[in-house]
KETIKOL-315592 format. One record per atom (N, C-alpha, C): x, y, z. Coordinates in steps of 0.2 Angstrom, whole numbers, plus 2048, in hexadecimal, padded with zeros to 3 digits. Layout:
XYZ
...
This chain:
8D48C6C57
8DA8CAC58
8E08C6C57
8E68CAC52
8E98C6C52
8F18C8C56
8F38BFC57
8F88C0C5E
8FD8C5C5D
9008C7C61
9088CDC60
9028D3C63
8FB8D4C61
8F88DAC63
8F88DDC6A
8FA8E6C6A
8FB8E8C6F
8F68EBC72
8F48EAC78
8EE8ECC7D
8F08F0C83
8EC8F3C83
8F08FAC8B
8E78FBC8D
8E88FAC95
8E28FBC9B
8E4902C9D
8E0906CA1
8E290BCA5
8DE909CA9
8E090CCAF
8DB90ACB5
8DC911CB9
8D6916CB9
8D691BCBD
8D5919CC4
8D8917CC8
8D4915CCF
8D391CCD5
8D091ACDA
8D191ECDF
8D7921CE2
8DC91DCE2
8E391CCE6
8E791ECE1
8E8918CDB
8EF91ACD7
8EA919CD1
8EE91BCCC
8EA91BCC2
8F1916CBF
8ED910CBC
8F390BCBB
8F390BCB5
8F9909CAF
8F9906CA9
8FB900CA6
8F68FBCA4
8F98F4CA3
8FA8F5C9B
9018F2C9A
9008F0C92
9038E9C90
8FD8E6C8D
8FE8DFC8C
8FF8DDC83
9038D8C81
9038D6C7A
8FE8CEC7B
8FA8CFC77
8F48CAC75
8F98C4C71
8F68BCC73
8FA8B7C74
8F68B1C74
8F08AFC6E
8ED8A9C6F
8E78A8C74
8E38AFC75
8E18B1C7B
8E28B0C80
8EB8B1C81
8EC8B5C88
8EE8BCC86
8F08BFC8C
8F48C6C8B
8FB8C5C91
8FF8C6C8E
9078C7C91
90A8CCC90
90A8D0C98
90E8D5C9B
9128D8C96
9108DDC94
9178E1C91
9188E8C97
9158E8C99
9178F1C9E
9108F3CA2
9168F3CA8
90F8F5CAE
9128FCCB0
90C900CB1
90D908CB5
90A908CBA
90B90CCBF
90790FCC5
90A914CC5
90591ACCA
90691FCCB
90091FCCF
904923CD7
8FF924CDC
8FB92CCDD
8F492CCD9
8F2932CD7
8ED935CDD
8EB930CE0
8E5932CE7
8E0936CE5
8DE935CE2
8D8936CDF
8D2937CE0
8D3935CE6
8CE932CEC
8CC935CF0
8D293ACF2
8D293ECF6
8D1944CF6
8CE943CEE
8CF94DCEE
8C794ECED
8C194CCEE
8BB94BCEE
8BB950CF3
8B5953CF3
8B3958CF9
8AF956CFC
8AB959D02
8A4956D03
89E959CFF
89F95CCFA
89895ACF5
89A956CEE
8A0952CF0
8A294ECEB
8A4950CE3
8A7955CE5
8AC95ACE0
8B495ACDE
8B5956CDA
8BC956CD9
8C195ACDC
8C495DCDD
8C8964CDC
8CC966CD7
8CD969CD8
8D296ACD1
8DA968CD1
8DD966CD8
8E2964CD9
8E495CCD8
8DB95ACDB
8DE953CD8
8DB952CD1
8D7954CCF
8D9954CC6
8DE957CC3
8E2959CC6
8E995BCC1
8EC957CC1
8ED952CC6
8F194DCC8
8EE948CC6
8EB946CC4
8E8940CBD
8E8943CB8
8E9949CB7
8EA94ACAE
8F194ACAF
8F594BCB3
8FD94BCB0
8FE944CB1
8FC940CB6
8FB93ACB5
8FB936CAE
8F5939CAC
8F2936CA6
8F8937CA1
8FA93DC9F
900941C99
90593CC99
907939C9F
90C936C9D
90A92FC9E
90492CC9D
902925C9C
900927C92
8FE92DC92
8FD92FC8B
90292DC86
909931C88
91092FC87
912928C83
90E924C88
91191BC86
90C91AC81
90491DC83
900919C7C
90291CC75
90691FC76
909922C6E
90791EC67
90391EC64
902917C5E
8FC911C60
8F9910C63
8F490FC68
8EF911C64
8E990BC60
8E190EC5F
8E090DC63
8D9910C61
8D290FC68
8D1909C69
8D1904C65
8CE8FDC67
8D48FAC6B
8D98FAC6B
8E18F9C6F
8E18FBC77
8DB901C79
8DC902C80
8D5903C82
8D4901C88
8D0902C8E
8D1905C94
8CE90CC94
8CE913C9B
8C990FCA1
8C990FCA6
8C390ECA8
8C5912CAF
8BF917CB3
8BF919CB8
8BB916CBD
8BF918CC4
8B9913CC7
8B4918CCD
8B6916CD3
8B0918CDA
8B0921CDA
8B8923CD8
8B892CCDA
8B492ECD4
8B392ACCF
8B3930CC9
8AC92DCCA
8A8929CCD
8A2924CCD
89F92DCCF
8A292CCD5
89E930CDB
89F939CD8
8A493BCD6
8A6942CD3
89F945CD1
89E94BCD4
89994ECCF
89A951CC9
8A1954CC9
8A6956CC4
8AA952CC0
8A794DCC2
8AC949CBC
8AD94ACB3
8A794BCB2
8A894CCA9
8AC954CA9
8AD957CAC
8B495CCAD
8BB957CAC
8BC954CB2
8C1951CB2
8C194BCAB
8BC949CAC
8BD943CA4
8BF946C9D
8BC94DC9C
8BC950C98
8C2950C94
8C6955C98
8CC955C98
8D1950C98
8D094AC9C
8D4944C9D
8D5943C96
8CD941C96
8CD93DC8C
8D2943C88
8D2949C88
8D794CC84
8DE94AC84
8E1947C8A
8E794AC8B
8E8942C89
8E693DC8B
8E5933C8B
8E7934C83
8E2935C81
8E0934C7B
8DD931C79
8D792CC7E
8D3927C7D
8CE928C81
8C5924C80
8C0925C87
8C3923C8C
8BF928C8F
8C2923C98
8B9922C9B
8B891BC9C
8B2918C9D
8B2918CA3
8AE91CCA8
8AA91DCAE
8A7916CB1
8A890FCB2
8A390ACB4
8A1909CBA
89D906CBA
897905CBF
89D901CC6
898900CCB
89F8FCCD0
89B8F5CCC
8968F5CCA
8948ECCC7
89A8EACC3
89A8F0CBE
8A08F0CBA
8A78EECBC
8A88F1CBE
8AE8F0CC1
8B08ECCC6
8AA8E7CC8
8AC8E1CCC
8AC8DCCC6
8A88DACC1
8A98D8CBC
8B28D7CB7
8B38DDCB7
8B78DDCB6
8BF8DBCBB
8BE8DDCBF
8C28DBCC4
8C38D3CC3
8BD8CECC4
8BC8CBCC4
8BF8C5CBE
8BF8CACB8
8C38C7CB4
8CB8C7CB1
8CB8CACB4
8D48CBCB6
8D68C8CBB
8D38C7CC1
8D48C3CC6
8D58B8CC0
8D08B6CBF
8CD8B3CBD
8D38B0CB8
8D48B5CB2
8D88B3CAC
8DF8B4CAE
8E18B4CB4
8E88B5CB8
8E88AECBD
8E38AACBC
8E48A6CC1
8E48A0CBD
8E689ACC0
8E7892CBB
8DF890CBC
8DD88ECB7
8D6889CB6
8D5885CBA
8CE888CBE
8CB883CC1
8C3883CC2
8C1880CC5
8BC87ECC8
8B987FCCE
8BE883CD4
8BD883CD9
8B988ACDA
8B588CCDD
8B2893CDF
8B4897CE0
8B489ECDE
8B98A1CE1
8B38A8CE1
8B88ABCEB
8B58B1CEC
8BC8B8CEC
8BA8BCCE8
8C08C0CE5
8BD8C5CEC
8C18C9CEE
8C18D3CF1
8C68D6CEE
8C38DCCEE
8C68E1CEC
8C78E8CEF
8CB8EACF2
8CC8F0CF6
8CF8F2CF3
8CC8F8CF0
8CE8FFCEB
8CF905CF2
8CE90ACEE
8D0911CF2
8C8914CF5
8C4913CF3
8BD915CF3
8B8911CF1
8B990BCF2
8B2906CF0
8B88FECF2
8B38F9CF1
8B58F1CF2
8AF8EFCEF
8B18EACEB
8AF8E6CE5
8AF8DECEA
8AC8DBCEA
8AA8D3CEC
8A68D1CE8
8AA8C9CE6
8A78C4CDE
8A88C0CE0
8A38BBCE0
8A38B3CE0
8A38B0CD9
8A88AECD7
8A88A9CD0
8A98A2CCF
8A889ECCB
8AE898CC8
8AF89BCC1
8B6899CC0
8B789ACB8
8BA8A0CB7
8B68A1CAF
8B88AACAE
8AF8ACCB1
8AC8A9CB4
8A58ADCB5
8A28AFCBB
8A18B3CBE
8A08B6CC2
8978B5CC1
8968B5CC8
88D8B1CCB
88D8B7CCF
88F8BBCD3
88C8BFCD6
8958C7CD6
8908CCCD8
8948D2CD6
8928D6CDA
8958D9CDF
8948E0CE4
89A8E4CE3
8988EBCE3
89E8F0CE5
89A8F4CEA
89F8F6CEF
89B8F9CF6
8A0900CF7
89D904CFB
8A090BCF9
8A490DD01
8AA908D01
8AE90BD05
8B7906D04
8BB90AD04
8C1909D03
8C890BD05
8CC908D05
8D290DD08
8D4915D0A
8D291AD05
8D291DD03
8CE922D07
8C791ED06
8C0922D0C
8C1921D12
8C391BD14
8C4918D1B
8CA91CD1E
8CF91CD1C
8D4922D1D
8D3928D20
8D292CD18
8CC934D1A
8C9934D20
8C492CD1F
8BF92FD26
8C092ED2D
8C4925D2F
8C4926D34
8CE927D36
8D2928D34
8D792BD33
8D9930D31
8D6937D31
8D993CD2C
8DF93ED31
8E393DD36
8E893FD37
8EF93BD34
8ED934D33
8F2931D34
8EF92BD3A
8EE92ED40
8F2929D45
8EB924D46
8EE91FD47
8EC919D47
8EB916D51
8E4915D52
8E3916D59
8DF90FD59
8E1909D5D
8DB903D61
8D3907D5D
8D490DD60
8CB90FD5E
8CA910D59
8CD914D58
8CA915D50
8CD910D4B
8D190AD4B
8D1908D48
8CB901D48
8C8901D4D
8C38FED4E
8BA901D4D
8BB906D4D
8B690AD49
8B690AD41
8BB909D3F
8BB909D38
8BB901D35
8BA8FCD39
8B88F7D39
8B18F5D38
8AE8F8D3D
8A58F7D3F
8A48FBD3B
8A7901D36
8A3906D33
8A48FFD2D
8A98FDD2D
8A88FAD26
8A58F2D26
8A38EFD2B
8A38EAD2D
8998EDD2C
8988F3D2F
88E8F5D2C
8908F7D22
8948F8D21
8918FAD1A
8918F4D15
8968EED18
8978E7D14
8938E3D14
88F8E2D1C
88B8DCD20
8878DBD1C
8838DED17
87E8DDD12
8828D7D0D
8888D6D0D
88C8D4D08
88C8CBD0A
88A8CBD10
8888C2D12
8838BFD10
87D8C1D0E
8788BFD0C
8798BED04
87D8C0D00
8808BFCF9
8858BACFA
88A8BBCFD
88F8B6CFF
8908B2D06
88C8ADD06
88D8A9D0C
8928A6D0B
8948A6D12
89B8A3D15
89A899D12
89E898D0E
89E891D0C
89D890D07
89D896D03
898897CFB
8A0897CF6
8A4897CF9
8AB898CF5
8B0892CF6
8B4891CF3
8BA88CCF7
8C0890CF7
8C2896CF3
8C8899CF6
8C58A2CF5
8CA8A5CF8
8C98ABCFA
8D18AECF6
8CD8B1CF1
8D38B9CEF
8D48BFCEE
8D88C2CF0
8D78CBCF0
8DC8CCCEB
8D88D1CE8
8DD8D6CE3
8DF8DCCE2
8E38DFCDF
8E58E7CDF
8E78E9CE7
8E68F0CE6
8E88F3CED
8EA8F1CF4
8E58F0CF9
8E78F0D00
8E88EAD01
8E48E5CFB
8E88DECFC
8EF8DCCFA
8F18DECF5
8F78DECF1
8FD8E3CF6
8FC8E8CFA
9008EDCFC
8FE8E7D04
8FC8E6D07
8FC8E1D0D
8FE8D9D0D
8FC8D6D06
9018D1D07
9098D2D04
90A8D7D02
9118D6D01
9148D8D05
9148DED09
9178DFD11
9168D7D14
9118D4D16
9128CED1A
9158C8D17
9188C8D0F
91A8C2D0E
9258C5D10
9238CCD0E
92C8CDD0F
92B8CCD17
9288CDD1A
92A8CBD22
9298C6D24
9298BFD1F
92A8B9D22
9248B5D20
91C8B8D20
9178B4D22
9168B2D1A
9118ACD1A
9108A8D11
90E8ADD0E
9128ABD07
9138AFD02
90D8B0CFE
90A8B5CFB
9058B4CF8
9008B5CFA
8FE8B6D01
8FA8B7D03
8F98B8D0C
8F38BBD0D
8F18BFD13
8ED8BBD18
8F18B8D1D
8EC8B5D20
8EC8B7D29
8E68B5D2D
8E38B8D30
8E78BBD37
8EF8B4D38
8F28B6D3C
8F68BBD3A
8FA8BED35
8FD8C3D31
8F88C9D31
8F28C9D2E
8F08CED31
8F08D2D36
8ED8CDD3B
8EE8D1D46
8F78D3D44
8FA8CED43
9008D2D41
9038D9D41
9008DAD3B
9028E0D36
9008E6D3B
8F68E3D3D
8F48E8D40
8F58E9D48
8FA8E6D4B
8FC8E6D50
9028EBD50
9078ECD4A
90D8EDD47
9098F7D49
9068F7D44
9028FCD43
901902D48
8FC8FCD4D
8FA900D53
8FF902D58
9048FFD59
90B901D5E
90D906D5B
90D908D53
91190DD51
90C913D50
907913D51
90291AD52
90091CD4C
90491CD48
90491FD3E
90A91ED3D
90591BD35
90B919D30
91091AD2D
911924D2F
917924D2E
91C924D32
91C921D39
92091ED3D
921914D3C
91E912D3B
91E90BD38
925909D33
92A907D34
92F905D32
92E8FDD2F
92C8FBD29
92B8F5D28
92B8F4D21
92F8EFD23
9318EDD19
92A8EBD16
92C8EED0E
9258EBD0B
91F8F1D0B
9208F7D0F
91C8FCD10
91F900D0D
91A904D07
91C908D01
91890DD04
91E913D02
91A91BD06
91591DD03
91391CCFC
90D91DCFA
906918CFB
906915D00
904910D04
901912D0A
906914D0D
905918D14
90191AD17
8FE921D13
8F7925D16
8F1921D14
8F191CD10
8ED917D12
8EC912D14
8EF910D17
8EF908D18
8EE907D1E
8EA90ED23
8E690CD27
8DE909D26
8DD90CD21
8D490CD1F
8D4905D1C
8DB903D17
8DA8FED14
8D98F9D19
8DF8F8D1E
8DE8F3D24
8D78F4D27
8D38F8D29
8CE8F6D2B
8CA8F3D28
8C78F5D21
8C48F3D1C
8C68EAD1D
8CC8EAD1C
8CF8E3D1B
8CB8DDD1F
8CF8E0D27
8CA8DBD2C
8C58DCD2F
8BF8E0D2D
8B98E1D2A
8B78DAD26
8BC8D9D21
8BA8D4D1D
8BB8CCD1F
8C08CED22
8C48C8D24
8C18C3D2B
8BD8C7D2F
8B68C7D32
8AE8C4D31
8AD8C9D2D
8A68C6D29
8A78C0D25
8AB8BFD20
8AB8B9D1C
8AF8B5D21
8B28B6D27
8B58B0D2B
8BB8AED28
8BE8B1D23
8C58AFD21
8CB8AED25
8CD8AAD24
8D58A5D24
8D98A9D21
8D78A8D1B
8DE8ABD16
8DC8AED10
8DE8B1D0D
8DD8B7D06
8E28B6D03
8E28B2CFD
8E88B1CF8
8E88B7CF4
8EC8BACF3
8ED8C1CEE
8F18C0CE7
8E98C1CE6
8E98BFCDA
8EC8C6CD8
8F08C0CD3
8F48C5CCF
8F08CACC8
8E98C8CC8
8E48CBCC3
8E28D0CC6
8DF8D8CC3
8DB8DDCC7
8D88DECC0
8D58E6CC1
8D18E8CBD
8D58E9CB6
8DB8EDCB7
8DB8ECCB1
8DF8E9CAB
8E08E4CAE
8E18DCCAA
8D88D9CA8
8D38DACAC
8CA8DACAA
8CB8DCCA3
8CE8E4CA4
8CA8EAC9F
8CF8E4C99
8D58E3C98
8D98E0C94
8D58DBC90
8D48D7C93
8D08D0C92
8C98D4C90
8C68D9C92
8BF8DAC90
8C28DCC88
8C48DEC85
8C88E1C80
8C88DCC7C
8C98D8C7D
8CA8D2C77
8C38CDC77
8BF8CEC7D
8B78CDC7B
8B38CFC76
8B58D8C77
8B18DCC71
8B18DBC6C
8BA8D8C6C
8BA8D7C60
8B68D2C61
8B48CDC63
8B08C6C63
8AA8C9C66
8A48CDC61
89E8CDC62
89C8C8C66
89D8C1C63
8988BAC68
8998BCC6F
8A08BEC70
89F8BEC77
8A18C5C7C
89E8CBC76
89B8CFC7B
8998D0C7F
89A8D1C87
8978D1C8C
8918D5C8C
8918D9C87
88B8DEC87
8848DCC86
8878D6C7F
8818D5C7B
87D8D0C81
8818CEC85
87E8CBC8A
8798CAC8F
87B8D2C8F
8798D5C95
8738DAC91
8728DDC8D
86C8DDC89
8678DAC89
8688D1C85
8648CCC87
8618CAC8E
8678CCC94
8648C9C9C
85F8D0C9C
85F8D8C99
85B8DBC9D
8538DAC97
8558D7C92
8508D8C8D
8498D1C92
84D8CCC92
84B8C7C97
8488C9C9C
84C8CCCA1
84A8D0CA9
8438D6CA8
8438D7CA0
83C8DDCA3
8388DAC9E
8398D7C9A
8328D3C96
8328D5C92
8378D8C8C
8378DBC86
8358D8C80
82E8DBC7E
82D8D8C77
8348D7C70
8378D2C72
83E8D2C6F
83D8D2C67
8378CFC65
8368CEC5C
8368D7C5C
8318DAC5F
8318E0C5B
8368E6C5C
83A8E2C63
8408E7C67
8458E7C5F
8468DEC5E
84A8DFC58
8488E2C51
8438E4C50
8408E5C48
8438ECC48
83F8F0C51
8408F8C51
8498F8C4E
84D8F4C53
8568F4C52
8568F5C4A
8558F1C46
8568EEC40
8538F5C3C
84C8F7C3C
84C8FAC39
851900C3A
852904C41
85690AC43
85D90AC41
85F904C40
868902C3F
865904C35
863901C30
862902C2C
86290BC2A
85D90EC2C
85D914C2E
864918C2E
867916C32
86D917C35
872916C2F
873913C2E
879911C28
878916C21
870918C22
87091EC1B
873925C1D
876924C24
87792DC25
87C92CC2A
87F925C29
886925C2C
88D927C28
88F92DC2A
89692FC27
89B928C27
8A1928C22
8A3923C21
8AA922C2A
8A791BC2C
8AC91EC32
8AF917C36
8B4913C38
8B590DC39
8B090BC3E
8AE911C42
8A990FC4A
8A490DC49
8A090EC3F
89890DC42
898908C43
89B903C42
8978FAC44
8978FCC4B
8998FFC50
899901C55
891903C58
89390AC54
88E910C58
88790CC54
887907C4E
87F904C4C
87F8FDC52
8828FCC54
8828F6C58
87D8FAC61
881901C62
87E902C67
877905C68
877908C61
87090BC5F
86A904C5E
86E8FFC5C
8698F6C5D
8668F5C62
86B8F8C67
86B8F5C71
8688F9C71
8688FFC6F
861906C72
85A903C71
85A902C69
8538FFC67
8528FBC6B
8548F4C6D
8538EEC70
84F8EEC77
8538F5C79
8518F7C81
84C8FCC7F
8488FDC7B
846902C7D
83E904C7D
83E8FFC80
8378FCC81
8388FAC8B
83C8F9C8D
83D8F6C93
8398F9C9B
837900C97
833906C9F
82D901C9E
82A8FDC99
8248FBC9A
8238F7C9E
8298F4CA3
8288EECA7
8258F2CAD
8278FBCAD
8248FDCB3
81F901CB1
81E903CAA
815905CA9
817908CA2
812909C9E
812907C96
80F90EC96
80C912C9C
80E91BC9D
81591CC9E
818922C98
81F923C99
823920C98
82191AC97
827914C94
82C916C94
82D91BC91
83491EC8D
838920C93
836923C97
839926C9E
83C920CA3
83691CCA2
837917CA9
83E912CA6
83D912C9D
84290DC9C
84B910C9B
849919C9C
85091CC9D
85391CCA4
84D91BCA9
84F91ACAE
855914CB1
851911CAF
852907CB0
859908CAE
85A90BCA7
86290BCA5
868910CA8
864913CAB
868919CAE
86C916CB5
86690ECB7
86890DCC0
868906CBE
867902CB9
8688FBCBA
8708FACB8
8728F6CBC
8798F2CBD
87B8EDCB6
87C8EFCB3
87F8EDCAA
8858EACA7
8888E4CA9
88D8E1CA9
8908E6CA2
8968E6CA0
8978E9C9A
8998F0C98
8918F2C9B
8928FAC99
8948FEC9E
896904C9E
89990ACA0
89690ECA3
893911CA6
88F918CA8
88C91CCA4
89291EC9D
890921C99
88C91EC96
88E919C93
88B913C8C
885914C8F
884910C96
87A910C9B
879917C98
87C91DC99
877924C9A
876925C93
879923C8D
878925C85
871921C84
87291CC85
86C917C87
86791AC88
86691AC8C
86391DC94
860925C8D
862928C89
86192EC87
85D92CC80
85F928C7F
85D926C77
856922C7A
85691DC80
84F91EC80
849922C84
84C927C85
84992BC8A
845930C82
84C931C7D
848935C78
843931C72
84592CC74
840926C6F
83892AC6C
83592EC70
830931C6F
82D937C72
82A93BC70
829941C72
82E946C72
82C94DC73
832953C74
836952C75
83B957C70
844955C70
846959C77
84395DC7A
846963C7D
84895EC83
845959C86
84A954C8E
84F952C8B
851950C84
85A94FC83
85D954C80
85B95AC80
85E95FC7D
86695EC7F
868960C86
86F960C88
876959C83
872953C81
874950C7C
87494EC74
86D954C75
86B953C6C
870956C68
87395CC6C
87895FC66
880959C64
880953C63
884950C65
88194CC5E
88594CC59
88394AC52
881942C51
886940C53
886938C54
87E937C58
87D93BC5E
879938C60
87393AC5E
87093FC5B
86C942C58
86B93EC52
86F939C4E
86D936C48
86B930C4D
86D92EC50
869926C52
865928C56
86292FC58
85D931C5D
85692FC57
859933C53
854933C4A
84F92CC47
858927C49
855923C45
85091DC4A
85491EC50
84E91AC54
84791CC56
847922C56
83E925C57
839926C4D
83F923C48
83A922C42
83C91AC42
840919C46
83D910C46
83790DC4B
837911C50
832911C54
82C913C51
82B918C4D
82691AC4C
823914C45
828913C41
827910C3B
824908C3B
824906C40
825900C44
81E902C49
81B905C48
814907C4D
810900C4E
80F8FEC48
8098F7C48
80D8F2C4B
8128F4C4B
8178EBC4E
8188E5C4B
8188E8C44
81A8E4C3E
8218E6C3C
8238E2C38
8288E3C32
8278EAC2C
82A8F1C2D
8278F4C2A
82B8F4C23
8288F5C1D
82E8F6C17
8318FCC16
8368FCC16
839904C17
83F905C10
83E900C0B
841902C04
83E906C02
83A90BC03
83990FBFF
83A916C01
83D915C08
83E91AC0D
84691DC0A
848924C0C
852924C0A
85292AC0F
854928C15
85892FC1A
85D930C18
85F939C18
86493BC16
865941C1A
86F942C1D
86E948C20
87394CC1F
875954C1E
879956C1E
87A95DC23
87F95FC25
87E964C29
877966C2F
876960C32
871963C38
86A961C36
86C95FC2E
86495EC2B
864957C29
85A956C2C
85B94DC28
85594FC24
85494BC1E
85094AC1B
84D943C19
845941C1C
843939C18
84093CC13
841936C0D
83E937C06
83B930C06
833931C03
831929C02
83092BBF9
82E925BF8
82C925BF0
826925BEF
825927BE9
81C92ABE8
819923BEA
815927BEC
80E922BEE
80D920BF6
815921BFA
81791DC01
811921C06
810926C05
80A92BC08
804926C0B
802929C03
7FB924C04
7F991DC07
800917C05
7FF914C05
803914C0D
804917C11
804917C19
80491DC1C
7FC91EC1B
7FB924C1F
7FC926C27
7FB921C28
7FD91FC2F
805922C33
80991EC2E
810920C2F
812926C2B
80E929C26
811930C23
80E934C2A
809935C2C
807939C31
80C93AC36
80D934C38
813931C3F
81A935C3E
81C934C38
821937C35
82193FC32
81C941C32
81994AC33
81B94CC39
817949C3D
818949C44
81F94CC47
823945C45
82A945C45
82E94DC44
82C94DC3F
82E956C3B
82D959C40
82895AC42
82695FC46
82895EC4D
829959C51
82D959C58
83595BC55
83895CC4F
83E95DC4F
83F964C4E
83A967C4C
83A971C4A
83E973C50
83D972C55
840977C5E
845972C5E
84B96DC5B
85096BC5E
85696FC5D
857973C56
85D975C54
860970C4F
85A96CC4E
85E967C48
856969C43
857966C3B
854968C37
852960C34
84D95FC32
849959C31
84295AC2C
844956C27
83C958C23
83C951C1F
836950C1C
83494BC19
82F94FC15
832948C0C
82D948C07
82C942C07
825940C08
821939C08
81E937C01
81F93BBFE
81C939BF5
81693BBF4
């Protein structure tokens, strides 16, 4: 990447949707323009976990005028990422739909793995080098992230489902702030975290940092009111939360440093806070200048540098974690990526979209770990609910879809078959599966796919028949599970 280059993060959150835009600098990145806007997001979830329409309006006007600034902006220059509301949304690809229209770029749904991860490294690349341990929190609007790392590397990663935003709603939906129930929303969070001490035992870090939200809106109220700068410590807090309870709701609390779009939360988040501040026995919470989306930033300039892909990485750890025949995972990739380039339109992305169709192949053998019946389902499974540093939601489920259709009847991916891109790499990884039957090296020079309009055709050279009946059969076959898709498929084998 070369320096001067412009980068912009979006950060959908619960609570506000932020815009980082940084210029690339020697492998750092330096601030050129920060956005917020407080969209609550959070809030408009129903109880069957349905958006409304009110508050996706208000993320899309939101979004029109972060659109605005990315004026001139490619794809590779920004990172959308959504997080906990849109995790839990039923209705989300309504609202993403649209959002992508009006952005102008994907917006990537991830995991809380993900987005502790990522936190983690905005945290991390914001901080001076060192050696010492460090346990990050993060208290979003609907979810908190907890990362034990040294370095830029994170050892351990949870994201747990309660946050400002929730904690609010549920045990303050009026506002008023009462001894009791502000202590109920502590034991409620105090039972959803306590599983979080057997991953992080108390001694296992040498400083403690929180980022973004209730830590960043809590210590700065407590640094303009005299107590250390920087951060949040335990007599400050009783403080704050003494401050608080005398005044019954936040909207009677007159205190500097308290932003009105703050307010209707910063019950939930204080609870949540010393909740934490409890369990891990914390002193003091220094509040890092990195969040998530300075990660996304920093992840951006990993992906031009294949070597250090966190994906490819994370490939390897699952190929490892389920005992993948990796010679043949690679042969089936090699052969289907081949395949692929004879019937890829001319487009900057395919190094891309053959890279991901690679990581299908690679995976796509992995349901055998739990029975070599159904493989293909068990190992759609796996991708649909395993924790995948890297990838997105989406990325897992395309995944997730290419090997679930690897073999047998099109009709279970139908809802994504009509989707061209992914119908040619569905193609070419179920004939490199198939081509690849004995679990050798198959030759496929005499082989030429070609497709136009909805239709593919293989051509072999005279003689390839006879001389593999085995796989012209296999490849007949093929023809005929394709007749009921809506797509057109035929082969002349010589």
């Amino acid at each position: 990447m070369q320096n001067g280059t412009l980068l912009a993060a979006v950060d959908l959150g619960s609570n506000s949707f932020r815009l980082e835009i940084g210029r690339y600098d020697s492998g750092h990145i330096e601030r050129v323009e920060y956005l917020k806007e407080t969209v609550r997001q959070g809030s408009g979830l129903d109880e069957n976990k349905n958006l409304s329409l009110v508050a996706m309006e208000r993320g899309w006007e939101c979004l029109a005028r972060f659109a605005e600034r990315l004026q001139g902006f490619q794809k590779h220059q920004v990172r959308a990422v959504a997080t906990q509301t849109l995790r839990e949304a039923r209705n989300r690809d309504d609202f993403t739909r649209r959002a992508q229209e009006i952005l102008g770029f994907p917006i990537e749904v991830v995991s809380g793995h993900e987005e502790a991860r990522l936190i983690y490294q905005g945290v991390s690349h914001l901080l001076p080098q060192s050696d010492e341990k460090r346990l990050v929190i993060d208290i979003g609007g609907r979810s908190t992230e907890v990362i034990l790392g040294q370095g830029y590397s994170a050892s351990k990663m949870e994201s747990y489902r309660l946050g400002s935003v929730a904690w609010s709603s549920r045990y303050f939906p009026r506002g008023q702030i009462t001894q009791q129930s502000l202590q109920t929303s502590e034991i409620a969070a105090k039972a959803v975290l306590d599983e979080a001490l057997d991953a992080y035992p108390i001694g296992s870090w040498d400083t403690a940092y929180g980022s973004s939200g209730t830590v960043g809106a809590v210590a700065e109220i407590l640094t303009l009111n005299g107590w250390p700068a920087g951060q949040i410590t335990r007599a400050g807090l009783d403080w704050l939360t003494d401050k608080l309870l005398r005044a019954g709701h936040p909207d009677h609390l007159r205190l500097e440093g308290l932003k009105d779009d703050r307010r209707p939360v910063i019950g939930g988040g204080i609870g949540v806070l010393r909740a934490l501040f409890d369990l891990f026995k914390l002193e003091s919470l220094v509040k890092a200048e990195g969040a998530l989306r300075q990660g996304a930033l920093y992840d951006l300039i990993d992906r031009e540098n294949d070597s250090t892909d966190v994906r490819e990485r994370t490939v390897n750890w699952l190929c490892e974690r389920y005992g993948v025949d990796q010679l043949h995972a690679g042969r089936v990739g090699r052969v289907a990526t081949e395949l692929f380039a004879q019937i890829a339109v001319p487009d900057p992305n395919n190094e891309r979209y053959s890279q991901k169709l690679v990581w299908a192949a690679r995976l796509h053998e992995i349901g055998t770990h739990i029975s070599h019946s159904d493989m293909h389902r068990h190992g759609a499974y796996i991708l649909d609910h395993v924790d995948a540093p890297g990838f997105t939601l989406q990325e897992l489920h395309r995944m997730s879809q290419l090997v679930l259709g690897q073999r047998g009847k099109l009709r279970k991916i139908e809802d994504i078959l009509d989707d061209e891109l992914f119908a040619k790499q569905l193609l070419c990884l179920r004939l490199a599966v198939l081509l690849c039957h004995a679990r050798k090296d198959p030759d496929i020079t005499p082989l030429q796919l070609s497709y136009k309009s909805r239709q593919f055709k293989l051509s072999a050279t005279t003689g390839w028949a006879r001389g593999f009946p085995q796989s012209a059969w296999l490849v007949d076959e093929e023809v005929a599970a394709w007749q009921k898709s809506g797509w057109r498929f035929s082969a002349d084998l010589g």
